[in-house]
C-alpha positions as CSV (number, residue, x, y, z in Angstrom):
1,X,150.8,38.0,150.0
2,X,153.1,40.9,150.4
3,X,156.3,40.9,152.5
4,X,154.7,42.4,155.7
5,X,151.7,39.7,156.1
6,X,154.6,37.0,155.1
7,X,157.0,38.4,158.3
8,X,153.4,38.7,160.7
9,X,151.9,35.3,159.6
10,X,155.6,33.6,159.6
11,X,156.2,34.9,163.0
12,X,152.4,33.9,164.0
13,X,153.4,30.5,163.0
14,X,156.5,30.7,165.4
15,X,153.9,31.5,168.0
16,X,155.8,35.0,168.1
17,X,153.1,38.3,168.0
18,X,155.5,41.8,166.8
19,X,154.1,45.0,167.2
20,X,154.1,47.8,164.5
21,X,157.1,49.1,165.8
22,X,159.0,45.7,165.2
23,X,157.6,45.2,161.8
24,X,159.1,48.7,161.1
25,X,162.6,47.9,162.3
26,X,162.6,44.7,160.7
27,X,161.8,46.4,157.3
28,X,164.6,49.4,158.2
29,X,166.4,46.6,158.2
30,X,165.1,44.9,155.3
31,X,165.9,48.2,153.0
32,X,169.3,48.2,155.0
33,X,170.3,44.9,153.3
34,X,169.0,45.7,150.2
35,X,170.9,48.6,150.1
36,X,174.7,47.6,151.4
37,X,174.5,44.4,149.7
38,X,174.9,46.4,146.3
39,X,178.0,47.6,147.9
40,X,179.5,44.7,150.0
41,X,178.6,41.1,150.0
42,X,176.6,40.5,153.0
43,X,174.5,37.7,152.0
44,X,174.1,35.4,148.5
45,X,170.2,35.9,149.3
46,X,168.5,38.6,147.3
47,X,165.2,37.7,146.8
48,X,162.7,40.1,148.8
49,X,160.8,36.9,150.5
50,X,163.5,35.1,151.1
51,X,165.2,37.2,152.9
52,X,162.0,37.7,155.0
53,X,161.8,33.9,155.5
54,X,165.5,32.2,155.1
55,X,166.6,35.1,157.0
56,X,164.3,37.0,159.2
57,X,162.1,34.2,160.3
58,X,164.8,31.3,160.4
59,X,166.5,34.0,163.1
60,X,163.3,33.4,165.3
61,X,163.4,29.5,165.2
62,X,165.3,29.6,168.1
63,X,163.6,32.0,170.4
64,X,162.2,29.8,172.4
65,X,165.2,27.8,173.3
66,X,166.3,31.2,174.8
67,X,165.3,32.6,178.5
68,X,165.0,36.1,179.3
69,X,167.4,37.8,180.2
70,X,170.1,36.0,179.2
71,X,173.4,37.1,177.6
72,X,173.7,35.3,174.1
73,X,176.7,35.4,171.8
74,X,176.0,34.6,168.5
75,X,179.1,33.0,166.1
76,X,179.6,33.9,162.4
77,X,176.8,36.3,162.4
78,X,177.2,37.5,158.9
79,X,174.8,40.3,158.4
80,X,173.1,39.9,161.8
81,X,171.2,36.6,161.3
82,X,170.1,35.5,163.8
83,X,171.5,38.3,166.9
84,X,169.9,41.1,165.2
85,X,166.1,39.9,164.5
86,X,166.3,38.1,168.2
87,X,167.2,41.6,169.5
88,X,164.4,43.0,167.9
89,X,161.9,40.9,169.2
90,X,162.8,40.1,172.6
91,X,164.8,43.4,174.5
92,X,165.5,41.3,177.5
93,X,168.5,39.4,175.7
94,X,171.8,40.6,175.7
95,X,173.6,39.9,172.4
96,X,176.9,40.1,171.4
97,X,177.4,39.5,167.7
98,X,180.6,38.0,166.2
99,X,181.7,38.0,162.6
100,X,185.1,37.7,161.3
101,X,184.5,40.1,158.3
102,X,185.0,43.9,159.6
103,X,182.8,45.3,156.6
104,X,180.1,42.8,157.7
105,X,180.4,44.4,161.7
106,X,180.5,47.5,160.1
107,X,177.4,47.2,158.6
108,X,175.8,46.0,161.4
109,X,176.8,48.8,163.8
110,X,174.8,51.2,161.1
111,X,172.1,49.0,161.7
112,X,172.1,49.0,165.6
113,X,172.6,52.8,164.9
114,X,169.3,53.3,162.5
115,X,167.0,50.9,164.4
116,X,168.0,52.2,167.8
117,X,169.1,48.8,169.0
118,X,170.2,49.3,172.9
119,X,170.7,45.3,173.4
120,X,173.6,44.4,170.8
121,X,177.2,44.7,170.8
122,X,179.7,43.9,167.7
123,X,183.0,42.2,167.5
124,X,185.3,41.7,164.3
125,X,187.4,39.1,165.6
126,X,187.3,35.2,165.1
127,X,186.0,32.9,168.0
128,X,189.0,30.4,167.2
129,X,191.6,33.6,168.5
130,X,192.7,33.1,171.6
131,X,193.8,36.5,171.4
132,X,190.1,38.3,170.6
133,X,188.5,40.0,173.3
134,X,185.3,38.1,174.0
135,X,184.8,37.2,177.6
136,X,185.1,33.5,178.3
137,X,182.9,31.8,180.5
138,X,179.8,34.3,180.5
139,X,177.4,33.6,178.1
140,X,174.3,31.7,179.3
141,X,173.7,30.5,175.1
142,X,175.6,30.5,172.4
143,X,174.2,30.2,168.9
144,X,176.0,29.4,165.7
145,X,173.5,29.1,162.1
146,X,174.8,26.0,160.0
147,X,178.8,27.2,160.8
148,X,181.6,24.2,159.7
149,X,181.0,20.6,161.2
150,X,179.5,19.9,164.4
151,X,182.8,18.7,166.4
152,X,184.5,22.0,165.1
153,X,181.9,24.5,166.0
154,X,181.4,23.5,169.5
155,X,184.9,23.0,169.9
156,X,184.9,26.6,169.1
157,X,181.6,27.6,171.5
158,X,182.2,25.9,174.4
159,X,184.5,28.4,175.8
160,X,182.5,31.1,175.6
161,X,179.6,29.8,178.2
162,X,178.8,29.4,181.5
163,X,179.5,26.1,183.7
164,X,175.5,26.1,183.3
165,X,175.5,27.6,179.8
166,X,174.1,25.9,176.7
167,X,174.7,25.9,173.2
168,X,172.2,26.3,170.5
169,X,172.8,24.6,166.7
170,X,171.2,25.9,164.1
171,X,171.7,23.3,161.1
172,X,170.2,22.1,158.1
173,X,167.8,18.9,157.3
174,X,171.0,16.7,157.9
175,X,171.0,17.8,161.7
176,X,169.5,15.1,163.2
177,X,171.8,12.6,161.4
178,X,174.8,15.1,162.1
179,X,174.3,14.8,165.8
180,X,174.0,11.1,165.9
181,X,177.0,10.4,164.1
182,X,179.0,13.0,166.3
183,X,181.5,11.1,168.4
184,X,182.9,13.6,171.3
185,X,179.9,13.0,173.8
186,X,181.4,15.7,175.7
187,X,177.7,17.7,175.5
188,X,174.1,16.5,176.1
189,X,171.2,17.0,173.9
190,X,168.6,18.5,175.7
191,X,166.1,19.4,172.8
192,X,166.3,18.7,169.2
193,X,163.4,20.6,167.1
194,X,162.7,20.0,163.5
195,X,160.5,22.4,161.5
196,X,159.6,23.5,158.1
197,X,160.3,27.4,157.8
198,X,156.7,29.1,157.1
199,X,155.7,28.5,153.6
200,X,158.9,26.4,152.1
201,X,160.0,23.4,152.1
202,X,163.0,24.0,153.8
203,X,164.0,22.2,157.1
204,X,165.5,23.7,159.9
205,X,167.0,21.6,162.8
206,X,167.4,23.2,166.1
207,X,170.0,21.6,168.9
208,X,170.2,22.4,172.7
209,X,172.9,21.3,174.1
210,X,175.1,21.4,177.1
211,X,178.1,20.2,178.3
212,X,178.5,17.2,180.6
């Protein structure tokens, strides 16, 4: 199966449907990665299916945990994963992606710049500074992707959303386990999803939460 059927048949699976002009951004991006990772470490993911799959479609696990039109900040975003294929496939959402690694937002503004993203913004900063310029209280979601233990990542989230806003968890096969032995019950679980990303083994768990 080549890597276009494996991004249209994973994303079928998701019960997402992209158009040819999605598919084409998400390969720009694709050859993007392939090409800047020779340069800077962006990700220690190489293989050409795996970054379709571990990256591209474990990005749109979480897309329906997500409401339209709502702002999303998303934590330690590395090379984009998952703010930039979320933007791609649903415009409505208003990202703001955050990475501490400047050469990592760098890259990313050249890809909002050669895939004509209008729904992204960057920031180089980390979501522990106090002193970073990230608005507090105004995201409806945040989302962090299997960042540091669970007390110390929504430690770090929380301040970033809404009275109503929620935060989304993106961990591995241990998430369930992880939640349950979590002892600040500052935060309600609203939805806990397990699945196996399309064609691997590999188990992502998916948290909504919010905070009491």
């Amino acid at each position: 199966m080549n890597l276009v059927n494996i991004l249209e048949q994973g994303a079928g699976e998701l019960c997402i449907t992209l158009s040819p002009v999605q598919i084409e951004k998400f390969f720009s991006y694709f050859d993007l990665i392939k090409k800047w990772n020779k340069k800077i470490n962006l990700t220690s993911i190489t293989d050409d299916n795996e970054i379709v799959v571990k990256h591209f479609l474990d990005s749109l696990t979480v897309s329906d945990l997500i409401k339209d039109g709502s702002n999303v900040l998303d934590i330690g975003t590395g090379a984009g994963f998952p703010g930039i294929p979320l933007a791609i496939v649903r415009e409505s959402l208003k990202f703001t992606v955050l990475d501490s690694k400047e050469k990592k937002i760098f890259f990313i503004n050249e890809v909002i710049r050669e895939l004509e993203i209008q729904n992204v913004k960057t920031a180089a900063s980390r979501a522990e500074d106090s002193n970073n310029t990230i608005s507090r209280s105004h995201f409806d979601y945040v989302i962090t992707r299997a960042v540091g233990d669970i007390d110390v990542v929504l430690n770090m989230s929380a301040p970033y959303i809404k009275a109503s806003g929620k935060i989304v968890l993106m961990r591995g096969k241990e998430g369930k386990f992880e939640w349950k032995s979590y002892e600040n019950r500052n935060f309600e679980l609203l939805e806990l999803k397990e699945l196996k990303l399309p064609g691997t083994d590999f188990m992502r768990v998916l948290l909504l939460l919010k905070q009491k």
